[in-house]
N, C-alpha and C positions, 0 to 999 in steps of 0.2 A: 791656319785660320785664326786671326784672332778672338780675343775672346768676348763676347758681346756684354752690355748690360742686363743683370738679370730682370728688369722690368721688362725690357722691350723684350727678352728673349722668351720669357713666360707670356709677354701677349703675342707674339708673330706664333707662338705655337698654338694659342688657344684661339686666334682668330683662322690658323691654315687648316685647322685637324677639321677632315671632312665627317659628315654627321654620319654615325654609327649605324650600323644594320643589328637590327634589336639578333641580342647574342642568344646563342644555345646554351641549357643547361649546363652543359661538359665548359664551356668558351666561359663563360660569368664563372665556374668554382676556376677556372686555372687563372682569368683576370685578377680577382679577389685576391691570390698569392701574391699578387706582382706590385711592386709600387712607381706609381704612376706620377711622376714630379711633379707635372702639371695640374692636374687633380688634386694632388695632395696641399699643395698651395695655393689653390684658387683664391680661397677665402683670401690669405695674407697679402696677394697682389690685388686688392681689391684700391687701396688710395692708390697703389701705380698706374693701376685704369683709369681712374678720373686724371690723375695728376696729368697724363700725356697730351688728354687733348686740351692743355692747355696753351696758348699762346705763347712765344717763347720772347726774351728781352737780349739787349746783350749790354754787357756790363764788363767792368774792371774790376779783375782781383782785388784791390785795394779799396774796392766801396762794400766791401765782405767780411765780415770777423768770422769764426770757423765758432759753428755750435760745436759743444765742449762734450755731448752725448752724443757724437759719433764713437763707432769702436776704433779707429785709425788716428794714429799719431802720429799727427802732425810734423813734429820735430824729428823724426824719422828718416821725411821724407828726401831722397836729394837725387841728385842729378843724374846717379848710377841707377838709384832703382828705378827711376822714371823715364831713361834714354829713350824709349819705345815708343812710348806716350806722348814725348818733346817730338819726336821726330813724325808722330802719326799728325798731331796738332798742326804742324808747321806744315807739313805736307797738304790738309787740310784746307788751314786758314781757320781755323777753330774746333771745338768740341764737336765731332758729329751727333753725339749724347750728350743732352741739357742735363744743367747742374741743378737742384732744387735749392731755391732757397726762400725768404721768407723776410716779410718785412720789421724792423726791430724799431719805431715811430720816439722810444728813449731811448734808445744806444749811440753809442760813439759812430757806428760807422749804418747808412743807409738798409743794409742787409747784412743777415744772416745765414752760411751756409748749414743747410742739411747735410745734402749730398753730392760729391763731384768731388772730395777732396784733392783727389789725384790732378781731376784736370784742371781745379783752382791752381793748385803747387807749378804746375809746366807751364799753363799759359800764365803766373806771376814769373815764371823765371824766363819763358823768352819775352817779354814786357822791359824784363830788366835786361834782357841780352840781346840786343839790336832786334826786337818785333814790339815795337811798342803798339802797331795798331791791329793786334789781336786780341778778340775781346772773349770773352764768357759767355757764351750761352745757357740762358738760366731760364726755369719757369719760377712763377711768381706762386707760392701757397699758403695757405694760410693752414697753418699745423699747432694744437699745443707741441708740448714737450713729446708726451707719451706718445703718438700720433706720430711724430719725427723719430723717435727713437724706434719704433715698430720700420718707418720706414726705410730710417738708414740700415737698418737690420737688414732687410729683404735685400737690400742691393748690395753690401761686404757680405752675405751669408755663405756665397761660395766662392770669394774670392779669395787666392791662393796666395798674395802678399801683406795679410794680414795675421799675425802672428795668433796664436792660442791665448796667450798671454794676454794682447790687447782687448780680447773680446772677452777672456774673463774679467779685466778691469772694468771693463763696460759692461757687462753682464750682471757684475757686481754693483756698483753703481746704481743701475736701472732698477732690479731687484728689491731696493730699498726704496727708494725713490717715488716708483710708479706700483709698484705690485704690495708694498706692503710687508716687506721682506718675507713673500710667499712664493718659494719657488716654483710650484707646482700652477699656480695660477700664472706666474712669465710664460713657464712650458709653453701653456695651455694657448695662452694670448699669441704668441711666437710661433705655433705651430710646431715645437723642438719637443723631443723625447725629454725629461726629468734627468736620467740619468745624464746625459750630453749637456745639460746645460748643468748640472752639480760639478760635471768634469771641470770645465771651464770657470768657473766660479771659485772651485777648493786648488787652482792652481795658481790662483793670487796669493796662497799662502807659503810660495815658496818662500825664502829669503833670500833678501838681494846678493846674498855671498856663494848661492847656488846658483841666480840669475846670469853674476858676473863669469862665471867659468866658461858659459855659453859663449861663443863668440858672438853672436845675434841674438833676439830675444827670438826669430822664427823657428830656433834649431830649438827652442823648449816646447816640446811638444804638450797637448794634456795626459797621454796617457803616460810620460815622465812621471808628471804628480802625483797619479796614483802607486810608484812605486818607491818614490821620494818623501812624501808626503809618511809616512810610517815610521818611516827609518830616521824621519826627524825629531817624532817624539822620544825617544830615548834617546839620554843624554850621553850613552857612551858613542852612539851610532852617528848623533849629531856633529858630537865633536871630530871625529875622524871625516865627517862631510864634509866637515868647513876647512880643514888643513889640506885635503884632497882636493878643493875645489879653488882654495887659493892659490895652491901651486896649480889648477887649470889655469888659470885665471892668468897668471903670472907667463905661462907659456906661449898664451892666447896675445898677449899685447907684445910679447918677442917677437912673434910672428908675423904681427900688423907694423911691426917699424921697420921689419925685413921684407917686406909685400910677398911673405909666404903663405903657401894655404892654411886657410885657420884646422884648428882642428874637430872634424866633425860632430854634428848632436850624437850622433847613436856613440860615436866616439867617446866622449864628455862623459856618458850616460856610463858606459860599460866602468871607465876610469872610477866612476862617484860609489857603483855598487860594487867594485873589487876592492875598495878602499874598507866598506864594511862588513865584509864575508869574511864568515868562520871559515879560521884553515885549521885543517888537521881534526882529529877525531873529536867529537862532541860525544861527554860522558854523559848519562842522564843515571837518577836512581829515584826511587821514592823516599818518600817522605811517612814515617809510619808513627803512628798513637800508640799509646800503652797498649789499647786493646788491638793494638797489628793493623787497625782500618787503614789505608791511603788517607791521605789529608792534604799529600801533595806533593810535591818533583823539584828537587835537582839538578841543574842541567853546569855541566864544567866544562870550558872550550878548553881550548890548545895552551893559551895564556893563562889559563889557573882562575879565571872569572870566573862565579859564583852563579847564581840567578835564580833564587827560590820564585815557586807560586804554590799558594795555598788555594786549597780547594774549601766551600764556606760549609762549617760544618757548627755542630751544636755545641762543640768541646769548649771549653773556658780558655781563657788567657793564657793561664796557668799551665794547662797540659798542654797546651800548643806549643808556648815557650820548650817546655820536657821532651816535646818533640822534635825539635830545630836544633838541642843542646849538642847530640849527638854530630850532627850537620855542620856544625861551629867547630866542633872539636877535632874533627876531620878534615877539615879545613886549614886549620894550624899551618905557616907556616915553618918549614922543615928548617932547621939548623938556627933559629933562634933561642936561646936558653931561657930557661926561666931564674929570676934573681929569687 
């Protein structure tokens, strides 16, 4: 079964679901557990309900420039990942799901697309590949920015060809834009959990040298970043990232001029953190003050790396130094002489 748009899919549910027989005590607490998609989104499919019964036109890709706050990139798209889509279209004779767009009365080109990117991309590429008289089914809306951004949301939110990564760019983006760079008021506005949209947001801070290892940007997931993301701030861990990840990287495009399988996300992933794991025993000791108190730790891996932390304490400069002397001196590399 293919897979529907989630406008229509959230209204064919909330206009079939037959009216409710008022529930029992026991039925409302076990309901109350459950979460109910449709319900849960009402509010957010609220402009997809008016937007529908609008009137539909049909138009040419090329009288379209593609609004730039959609999560979906554009330059992405081609002919592989779209086969489906080219072939449902043609079969067709157009989009069975109208595209949203909106009229632009100063821009270069007559409209602006919201929503439909996909089916903008297939019916432009059989336009250009012997079907020239396939057109675009579009409705006409009149949306600001934030209003199109909330809606192109609702219809990529559960789609599975949009990478993590894309919709943190766009997340990000938005965030600043329309909320005031207040996450918790996007959340709110979005209908999306805090946490889930921080996910997506703190994974635009990979760097593109962790990005490139990836064969796709889809195989970076967000909960990558929360384990990436750490290991980037310190600069011994960073650097073994980025040697580890260039030689991904390097493997990753052998294999694309050989039309071999790339090598997988979870793949990538395991390679990037065995690159910075302590092997061999981890020494730890404390760290003690004249008067014997802890103040702090030690810790010696396998390679003779060092790694104090201090605990904040009232002591002065001075006997903290007194305290570290010890730590220093032990430290000493073996068979260097002193002149």
């Amino acid at each position: 079964m293919s897979r529907r748009s989630l406008i229509s899919e959230a209204l064919a549910a909330v206009a079939n679901e037959p009216t409710p027989l008022a529930p029992t005590e026991a039925e409302a607490t076990a309901a109350a557990g459950r979460v109910n998609f449709t319900n849960k989104r009402l509010e957010a499919f609220g402009e997809a309900a008016r937007i529908v019964k609008r009137p539909t036109i049909r138009l040419k890709p090329a009288e379209c420039s593609i609004w730039p706050g959609n999560a979906r990139d554009y330059t992405l798209l081609d002919e592989h990942r779209l086969r489906s889509l080219i072939d449902s279209v043609l079969a067709e004779g157009g989009n069975r799901i109208p595209a949203v767009v909106r009229r632009t009365p100063n821009g270069p080109l007559p409209y602006e697309l919201v929503t439909g990117t996909r089916r903008h991309w297939a019916i432009n590429w059989l336009n250009s590949n012997h079907y020239p008289d396939i057109d675009l089914i579009a409705i006409i809306e009149d949306l600001d920015d934030e209003a199109a951004f909330r809606l192109a949301d609702i219809e990529n939110r559960e789609r599975e060809d949009i990478s993590d990564l894309e919709r943190g760019v766009n997340y990000k983006a938005a965030v600043d834009r329309f909320y005031g760079g207040v996450q918790l008021r996007m959340a709110e506005r979005l209908k999306i959990s805090k946490s889930q949209l921080s996910r997506y947001i703190a994974l635009t801070e990979i760097p593109p040298f962790l990005v490139s290892a990836f064969h796709s940007p889809m195989d970076l997931q967000a909960k990558y970043g929360e384990r990436l993301l750490p290991l980037l701030r310190d600069p011994a861990s960073r650097t073994k990232l980025e040697a580890a990840a260039e030689q991904i990287a390097s493997e990753q495009s052998f294999r694309r001029s050989g039309d071999e399988q790339p090598i997988a996300g979870v793949e990538v992933m395991g390679r990037l953190l065995k690159a910075v794991a302590v092997k061999g025993r981890v020494q730890k000791a404390s760290i003690a003050a004249g008067n014997g108190k802890a103040i702090g730790e030690v810790v010696k891996d396998q390679q003779k790396i060092l790694t104090l932390s201090l605990t904040p304490s009232d002591l002065s400069t001075d006997a903290i130094l007194e305290a570290l002397r010890p730590v220093i001196d032990a430290a000493r590399i073996r068979g260097v002489k002193r002149r």
